[in-house]
C-alpha positions in Angstrom: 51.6 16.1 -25.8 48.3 17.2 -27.3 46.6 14.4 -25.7 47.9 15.4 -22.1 47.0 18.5 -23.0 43.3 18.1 -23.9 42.9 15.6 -21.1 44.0 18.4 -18.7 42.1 20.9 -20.3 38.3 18.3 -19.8 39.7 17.7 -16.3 39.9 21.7 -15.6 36.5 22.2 -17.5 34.9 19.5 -15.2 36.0 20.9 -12.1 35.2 24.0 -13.1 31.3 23.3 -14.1 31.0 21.3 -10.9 32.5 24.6 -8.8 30.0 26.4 -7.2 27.7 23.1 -7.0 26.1 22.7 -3.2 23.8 20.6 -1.4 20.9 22.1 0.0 18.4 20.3 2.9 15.1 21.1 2.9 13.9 19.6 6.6 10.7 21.2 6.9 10.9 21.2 10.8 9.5 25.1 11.5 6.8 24.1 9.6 3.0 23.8 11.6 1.7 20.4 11.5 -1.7 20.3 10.3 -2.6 23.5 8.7 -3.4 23.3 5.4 -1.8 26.1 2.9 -2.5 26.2 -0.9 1.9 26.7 -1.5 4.8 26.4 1.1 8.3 28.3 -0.2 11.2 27.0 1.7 14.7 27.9 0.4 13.6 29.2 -2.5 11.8 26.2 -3.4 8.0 26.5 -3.5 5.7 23.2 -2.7 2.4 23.1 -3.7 -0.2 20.3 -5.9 0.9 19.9 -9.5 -2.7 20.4 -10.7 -6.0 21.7 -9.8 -8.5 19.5 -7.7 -10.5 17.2 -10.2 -13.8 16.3 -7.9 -13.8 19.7 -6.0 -14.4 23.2 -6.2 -12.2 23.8 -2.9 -8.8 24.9 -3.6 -5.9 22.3 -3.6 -3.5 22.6 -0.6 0.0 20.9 0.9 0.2 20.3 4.4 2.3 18.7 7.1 2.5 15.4 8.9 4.1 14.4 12.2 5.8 11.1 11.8 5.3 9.7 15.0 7.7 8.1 16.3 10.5 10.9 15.7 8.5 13.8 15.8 9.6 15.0 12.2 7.5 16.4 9.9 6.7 15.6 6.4 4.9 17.4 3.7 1.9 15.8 1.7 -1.0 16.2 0.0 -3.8 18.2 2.2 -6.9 16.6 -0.2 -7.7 13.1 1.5 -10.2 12.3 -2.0 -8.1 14.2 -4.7 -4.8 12.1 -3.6 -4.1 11.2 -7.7 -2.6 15.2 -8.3 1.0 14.9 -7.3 2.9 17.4 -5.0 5.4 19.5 -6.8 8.4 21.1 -6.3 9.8 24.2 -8.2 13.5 25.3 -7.9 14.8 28.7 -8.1 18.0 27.5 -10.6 18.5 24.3 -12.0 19.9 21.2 -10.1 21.4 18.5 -11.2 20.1 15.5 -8.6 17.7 15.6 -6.0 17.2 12.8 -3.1 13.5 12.7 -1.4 13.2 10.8 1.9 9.7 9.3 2.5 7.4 7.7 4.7 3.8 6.7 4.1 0.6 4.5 4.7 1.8 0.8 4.3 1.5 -0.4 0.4 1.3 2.9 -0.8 2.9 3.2 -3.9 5.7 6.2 -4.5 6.8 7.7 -7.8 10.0 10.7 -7.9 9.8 12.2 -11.2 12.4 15.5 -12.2 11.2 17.7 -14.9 12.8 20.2 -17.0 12.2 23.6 -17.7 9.6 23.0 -20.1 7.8 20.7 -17.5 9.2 17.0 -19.5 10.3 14.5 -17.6 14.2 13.8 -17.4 14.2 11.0 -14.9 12.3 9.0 -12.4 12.5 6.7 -9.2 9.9 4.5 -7.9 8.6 2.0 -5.1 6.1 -0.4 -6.3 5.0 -0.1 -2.4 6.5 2.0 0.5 7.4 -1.1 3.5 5.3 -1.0 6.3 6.3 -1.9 10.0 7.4 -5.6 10.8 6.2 -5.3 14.1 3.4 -3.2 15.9 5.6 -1.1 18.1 8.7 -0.5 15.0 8.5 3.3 13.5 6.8 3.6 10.2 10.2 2.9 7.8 11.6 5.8 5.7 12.4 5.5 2.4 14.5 7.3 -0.3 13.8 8.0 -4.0 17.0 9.4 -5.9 16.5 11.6 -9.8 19.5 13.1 -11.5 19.5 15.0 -14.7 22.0 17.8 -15.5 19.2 20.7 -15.3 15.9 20.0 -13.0 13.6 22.1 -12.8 11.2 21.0 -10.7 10.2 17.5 -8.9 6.8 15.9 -8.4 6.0 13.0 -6.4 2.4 11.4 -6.6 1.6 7.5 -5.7 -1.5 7.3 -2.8 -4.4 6.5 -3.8 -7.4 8.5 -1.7 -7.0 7.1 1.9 -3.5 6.7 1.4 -0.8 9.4 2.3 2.9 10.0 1.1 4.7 12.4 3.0 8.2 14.2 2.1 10.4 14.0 5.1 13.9 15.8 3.3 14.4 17.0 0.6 18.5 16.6 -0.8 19.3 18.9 -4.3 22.8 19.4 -5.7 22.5 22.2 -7.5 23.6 22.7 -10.9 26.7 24.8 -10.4 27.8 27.3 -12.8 24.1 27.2 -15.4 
């Protein structure tokens, strides 16, 4: 009976840490294509460069990118020669996985990586090269990175090189529940 008993007991304490989880969307679709902004806050979660610029003075700024073929907009890394300093994303409370759908310049390598509160990194997800198009007329191909850890912090996602782009389309979290 103690058993039963315990095993109902993890069951209730499971359910109950994973009650008031939710997903959250970030979209970015009211967002003006082409204007360069040093930070972007959208649901509570504020975008900007993980670092400042290395080989300018200028200050380091996100922007946004129409993918053209469906008109949706994608946030990147404004600084076409300072494309090494990742973009990073800062969460209000902890979540516990976040999805990132991307699209960028053919070969363009993509790296997801979650962080902690102290700024460590918990987990990452990676593409050795984002696909390109098989054919001249087929959209540029989306792709999606997946990190989970129990209490994220904060995201960054890096992988261009300076002539290169990566672009965030969406943004998924599920967000920690009861921490």
């Amino acid at each position: 009976m103690s058993r039963l008993f315990a095993a109902a007991l993890l069951s209730l304490v499971g359910a109950i840490s994973s009650a008031g989880a939710e997903e959250v969307i970030i979209d970015f679709e009211q967002a003006e294509i082409g204007k360069p902004t040093p930070a972007w806050t959208e649901k509570g979660v504020i975008f900007k460069l993980a670092a400042p610029l290395a080989h300018s003075k200028a200050k380091g700024r996100v922007m946004f990118f129409p993918h053209i073929e469906t008109k949706r907009k994608g946030i990147l890394n404004a600084m076409a020669t300072e494309q090494a300093i990742p973009v990073l994303a800062t969460f209000p409370k902890s979540v516990s996985a976040v999805t990132v759908t991307f699209w960028g310049s053919t070969g363009c390598p993509a790296l997801l990586e979650a962080l902690d509160k102290s700024g460590k990194v918990v987990d990452q997800a990676s593409l050795t090269a984002v696909p390109g198009r098989k054919a001249p007329g087929d959209p540029v191909p989306f792709v999606q990175l997946t990190v989970k850890s129990p209490a994220i912090a904060a995201i960054r996602f890096s992988g261009p090189r300076d002539g290169e782009f990566l672009a965030a389309d969406e943004i998924r979290f599920t967000t920690a529940g009861m921490k």
